[in-house]
C-alpha positions in Angstrom: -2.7 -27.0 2.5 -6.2 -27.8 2.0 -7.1 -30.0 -0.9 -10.7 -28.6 -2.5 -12.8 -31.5 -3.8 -13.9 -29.7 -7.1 -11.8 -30.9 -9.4 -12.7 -28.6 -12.4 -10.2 -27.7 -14.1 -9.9 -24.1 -16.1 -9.9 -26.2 -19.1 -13.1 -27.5 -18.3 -15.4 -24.2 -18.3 -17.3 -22.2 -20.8 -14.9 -19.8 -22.5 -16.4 -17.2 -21.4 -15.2 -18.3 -17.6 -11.9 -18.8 -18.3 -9.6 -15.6 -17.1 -7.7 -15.2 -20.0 -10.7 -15.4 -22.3 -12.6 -12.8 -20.1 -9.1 -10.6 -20.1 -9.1 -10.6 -24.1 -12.8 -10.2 -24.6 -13.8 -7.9 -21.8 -10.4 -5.9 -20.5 -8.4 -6.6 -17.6 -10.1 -5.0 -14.6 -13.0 -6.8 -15.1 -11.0 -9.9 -13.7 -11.1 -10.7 -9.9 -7.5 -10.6 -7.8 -7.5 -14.8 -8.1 -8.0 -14.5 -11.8 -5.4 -12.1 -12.1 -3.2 -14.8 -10.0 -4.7 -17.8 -11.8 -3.3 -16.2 -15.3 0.2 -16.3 -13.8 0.0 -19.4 -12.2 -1.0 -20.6 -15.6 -2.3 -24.4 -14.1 -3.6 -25.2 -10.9 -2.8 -29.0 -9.1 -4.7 -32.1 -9.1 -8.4 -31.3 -7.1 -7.3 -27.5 -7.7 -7.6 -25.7 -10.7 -5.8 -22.3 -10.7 -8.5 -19.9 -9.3 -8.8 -21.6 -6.4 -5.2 -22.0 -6.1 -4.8 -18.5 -6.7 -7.7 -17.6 -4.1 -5.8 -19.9 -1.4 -2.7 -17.6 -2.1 -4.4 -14.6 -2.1 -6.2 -15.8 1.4 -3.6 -17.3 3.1 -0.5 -14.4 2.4 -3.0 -11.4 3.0 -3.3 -10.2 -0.5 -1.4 -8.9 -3.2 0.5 -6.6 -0.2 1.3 -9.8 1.1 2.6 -11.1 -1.4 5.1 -8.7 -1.6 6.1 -8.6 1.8 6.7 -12.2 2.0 9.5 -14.1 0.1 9.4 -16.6 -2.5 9.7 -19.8 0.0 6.3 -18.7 1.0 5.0 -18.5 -2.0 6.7 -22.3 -2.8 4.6 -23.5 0.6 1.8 -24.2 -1.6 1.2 -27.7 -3.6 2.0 -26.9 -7.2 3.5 -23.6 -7.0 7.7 -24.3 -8.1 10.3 -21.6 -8.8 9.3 -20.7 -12.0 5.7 -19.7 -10.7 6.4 -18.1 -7.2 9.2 -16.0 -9.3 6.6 -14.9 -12.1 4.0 -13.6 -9.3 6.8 -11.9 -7.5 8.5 -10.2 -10.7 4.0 -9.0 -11.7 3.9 -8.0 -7.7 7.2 -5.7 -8.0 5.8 -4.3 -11.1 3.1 -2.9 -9.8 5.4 -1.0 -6.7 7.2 0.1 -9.3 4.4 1.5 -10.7 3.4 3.1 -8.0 7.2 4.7 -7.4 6.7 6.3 -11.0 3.6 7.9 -9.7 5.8 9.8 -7.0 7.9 11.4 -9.3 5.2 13.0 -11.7 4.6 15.6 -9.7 1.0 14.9 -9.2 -1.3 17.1 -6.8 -2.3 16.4 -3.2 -5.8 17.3 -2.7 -7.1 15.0 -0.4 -6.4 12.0 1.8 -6.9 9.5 -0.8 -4.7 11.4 -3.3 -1.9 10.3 -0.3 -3.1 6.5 -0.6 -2.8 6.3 -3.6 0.4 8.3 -4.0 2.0 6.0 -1.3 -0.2 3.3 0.1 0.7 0.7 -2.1 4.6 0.8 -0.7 3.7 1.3 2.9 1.1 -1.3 2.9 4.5 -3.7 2.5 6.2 -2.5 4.8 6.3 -4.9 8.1 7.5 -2.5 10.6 5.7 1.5 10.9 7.6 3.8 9.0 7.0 7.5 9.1 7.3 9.6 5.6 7.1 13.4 5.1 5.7 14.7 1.8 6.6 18.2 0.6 4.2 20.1 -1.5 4.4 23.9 -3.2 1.4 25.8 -2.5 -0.7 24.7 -5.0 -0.2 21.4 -3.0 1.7 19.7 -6.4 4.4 17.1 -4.9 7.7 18.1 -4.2 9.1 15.0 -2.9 9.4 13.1 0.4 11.6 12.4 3.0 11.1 8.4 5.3 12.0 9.7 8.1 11.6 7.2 11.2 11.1 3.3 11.3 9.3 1.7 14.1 6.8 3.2 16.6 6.9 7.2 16.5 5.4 9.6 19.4 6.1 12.9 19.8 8.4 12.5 22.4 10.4 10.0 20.1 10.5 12.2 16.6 12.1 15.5 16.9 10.0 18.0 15.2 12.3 20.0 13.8 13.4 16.9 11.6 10.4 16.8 10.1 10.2 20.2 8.9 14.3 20.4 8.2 13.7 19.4 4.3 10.9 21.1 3.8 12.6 24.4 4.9 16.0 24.1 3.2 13.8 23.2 -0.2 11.6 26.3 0.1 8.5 24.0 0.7 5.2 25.6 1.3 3.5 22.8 3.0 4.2 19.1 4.2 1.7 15.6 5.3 2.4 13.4 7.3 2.0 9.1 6.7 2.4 6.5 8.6 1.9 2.9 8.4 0.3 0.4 11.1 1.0 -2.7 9.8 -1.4 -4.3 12.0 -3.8 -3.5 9.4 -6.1 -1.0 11.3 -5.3 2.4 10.6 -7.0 3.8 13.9 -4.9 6.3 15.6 -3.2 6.3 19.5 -3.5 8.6 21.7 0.7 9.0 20.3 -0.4 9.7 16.9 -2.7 12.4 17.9 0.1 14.1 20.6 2.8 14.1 17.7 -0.4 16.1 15.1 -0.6 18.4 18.1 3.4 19.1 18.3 3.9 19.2 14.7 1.1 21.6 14.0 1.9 23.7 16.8 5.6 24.2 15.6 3.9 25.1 11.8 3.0 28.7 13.7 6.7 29.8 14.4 8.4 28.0 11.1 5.7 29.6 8.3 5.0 26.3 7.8 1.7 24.3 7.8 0.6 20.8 8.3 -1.9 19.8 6.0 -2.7 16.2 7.4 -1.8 13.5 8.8 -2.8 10.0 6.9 -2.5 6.7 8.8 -2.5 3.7 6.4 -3.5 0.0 7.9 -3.9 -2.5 5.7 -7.0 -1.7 2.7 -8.1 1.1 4.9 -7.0 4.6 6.2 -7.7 7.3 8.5 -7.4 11.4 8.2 -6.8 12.9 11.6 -7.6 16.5 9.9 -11.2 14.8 9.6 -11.2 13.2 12.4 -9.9 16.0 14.9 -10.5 19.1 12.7 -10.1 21.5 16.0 -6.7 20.4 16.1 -6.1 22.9 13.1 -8.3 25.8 14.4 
């Protein structure tokens, strides 16, 4: 691990630098990601106080996503980070899924790709291998629940169609997206994606069904193939 040269330590700014300071006097989103991690880290290392330390994590394990897809020995790879630390980031990580689990089951409403991402992005973006998930909306597009259908690379010769719309029948669904991860981190489609949008909305005219969208998430970013192929749904 590199060693940074500064050797201020937390203890050694202006009060008004020091992330829990700024947390009780300004409000917690005003704090970067690293002073979020330096607060659980509570002390840094010798040369290292706990922002950069924190800012090393964050860099090296690909984020708060990458935290939580990696394990705690990762975590303990880095000089001055024990048990007791790696387990109190990965404990505040889990919380936040959890958080984001609770959102699924409020019933919220679907109106738009980003109302998807931030429905389900936060789990996905953890996931190390693709996984395809099926939401089911009424038809004032509230959320009805979801089905993960398919791990690994889908095309439409792969994923049967009518598994994808099996749930949504029997529940009396009026409408379903589609998601899917690339855990590669860029969210543009294949050539696959775009065949099994085709096949999927084309079985939508004989069920009474429609397709609303299908969302790819990679990483911080994500793509819409409605608004990226809109003749698709002509």
């Amino acid at each position: 691990m590199k060693i940074q040269k500064n050797n201020r330590r937390i203890n050694d700014m202006q009060n008004f630098d020091r992330p829990r300071e700024r947390l009780i006097a300004d409000g917690v989103e005003v704090l970067s990601n690293a002073e979020l991690l330096a607060i659980l880290l509570g002390s840094g290392t010798q040369g290292q106080n706990a922002i950069e330390l924190g800012n090393d994590i964050l860099a090296g394990l690909g984020g708060f996503h990458g935290i939580h897809r990696h394990g705690i020995e990762e975590l303990m790879r880095y000089k001055g980070v024990g048990e007791a630390k790696a387990t109190r980031i990965k404990a505040a990580v889990e919380l936040g899924n959890r958080m984001s689990i609770e959102a699924i089951h409020r019933q919220p409403v679907i109106r738009s790709p980003e109302d998807v991402v931030s429905l389900v992005g936060h789990e996905m973006r953890a996931k190390e291998h693709e996984e395809l998930w099926v939401i089911r909306l009424d038809v004032r597009n509230r959320f009805l629940g979801l089905e993960k259908l398919y791990k690994g690379t889908q095309d439409s010769a792969t994923v049967r169609v009518a598994e994808i719309y099996k749930t949504a029948l029997r529940k009396s669904a009026y409408a379903i997206m589609l998601v899917h991860n690339h855990p590669s981190g860029d969210p543009s489609e294949s050539p696959e994606d775009v065949n099994l949008t085709k096949a999927v909305i084309e079985a939508a005219k004989y069920l009474d069904m429609h397709l609303l969208d299908h969302i790819i998430i990679g990483g911080l970013h994500f793509r819409s193939l409605k608004r990226q192929y809109p003749s698709l749904w002509d």
